[in-house]
N, C-alpha and C positions, 0 to 999 in steps of 0.2 A: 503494296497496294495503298493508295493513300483515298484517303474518304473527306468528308466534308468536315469532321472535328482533328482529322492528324494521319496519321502513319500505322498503318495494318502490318504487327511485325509477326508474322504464322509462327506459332506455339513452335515447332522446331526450330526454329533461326534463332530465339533468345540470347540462348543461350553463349551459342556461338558467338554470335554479331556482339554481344556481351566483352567475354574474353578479348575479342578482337581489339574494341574500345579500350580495352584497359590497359593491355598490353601497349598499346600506344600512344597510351597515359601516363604508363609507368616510361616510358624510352623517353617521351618528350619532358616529363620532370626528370630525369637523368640528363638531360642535354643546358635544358634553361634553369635549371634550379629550383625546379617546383611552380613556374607558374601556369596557367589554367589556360583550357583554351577559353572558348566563348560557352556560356553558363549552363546553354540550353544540352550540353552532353553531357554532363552531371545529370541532369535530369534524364538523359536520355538515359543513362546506365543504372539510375536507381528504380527507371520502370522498367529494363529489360530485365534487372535482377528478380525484381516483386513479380515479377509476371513469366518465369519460368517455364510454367509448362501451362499456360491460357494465352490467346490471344492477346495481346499489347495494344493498344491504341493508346497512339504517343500525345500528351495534350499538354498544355503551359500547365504547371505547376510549380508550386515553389519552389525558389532556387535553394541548390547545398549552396551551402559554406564551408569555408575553410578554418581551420582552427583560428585563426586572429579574428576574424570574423564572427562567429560562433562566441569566443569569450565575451565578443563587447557586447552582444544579445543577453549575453547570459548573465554579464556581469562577474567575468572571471578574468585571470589568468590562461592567455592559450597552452600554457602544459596544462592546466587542469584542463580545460574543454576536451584536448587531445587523452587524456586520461579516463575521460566521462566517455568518449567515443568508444572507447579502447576496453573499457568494461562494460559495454551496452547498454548501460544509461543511456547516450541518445544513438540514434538510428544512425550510424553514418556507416562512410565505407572506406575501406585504406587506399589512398591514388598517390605512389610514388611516397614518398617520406611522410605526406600529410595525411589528412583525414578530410575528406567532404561529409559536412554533417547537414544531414536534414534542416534546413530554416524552422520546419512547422517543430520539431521535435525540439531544438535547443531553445524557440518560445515558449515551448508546455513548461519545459525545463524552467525558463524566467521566471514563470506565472507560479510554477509550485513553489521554487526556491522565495518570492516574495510574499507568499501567503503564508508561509511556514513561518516567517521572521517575526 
């Protein structure tokens, strides 16, 4: 159903419609080598994930990142970003060999790592 802010995904589909996504995230970085499609399906999959068993309303939100990306935010090395993923330090999710990591989350990350110093 779509409304005037996005996409009404009914609390049963998540899930599914979820898997489905992935699964054809993981076959398409098995074919190109890991590259992405277009941004806004990262974000589609990290609100079908958070939103499990509630209704979904799909809205722009910040873009994942990918580990190279994510380090330079972070001011790291992408094995360590991929590492920080990997121990739930930041929120991301595993897509084919890489990691999509939350934007808002590997900034908090920046923000505490340069307050701390």
């Amino acid at each position: 159903m779509t409304t005037a802010d996005g996409v009404m995904v009914p609390p049963e589909l998540c899930r599914a419609l979820s898997r489905l996504a992935v699964l054809g995230l993981a076959e398409q970085a098995r074919r190109d080598g890991g590259l992405y499609p277009a941004p806004g399906l990262a974000e589609l999959l990290s609100e079908l994930s958070a939103r499990g068993h509630a209704p979904a309303t799909l809205e722009a939100r910040a873009v994942s990142l990918g580990s190279g990306a994510a380090a330079e935010v972070i001011g790291c090395a992408a094995r360590s970003a991929r590492r920080l993923a990997a121990a739930g330090v930041l929120r991301a999710e595993r897509a084919g060999r890489d990691w999509r990591i939350d934007r808002d989350s590997a900034e908090d990350y920046a923000r505490r790592r340069r307050s701390a110093a």
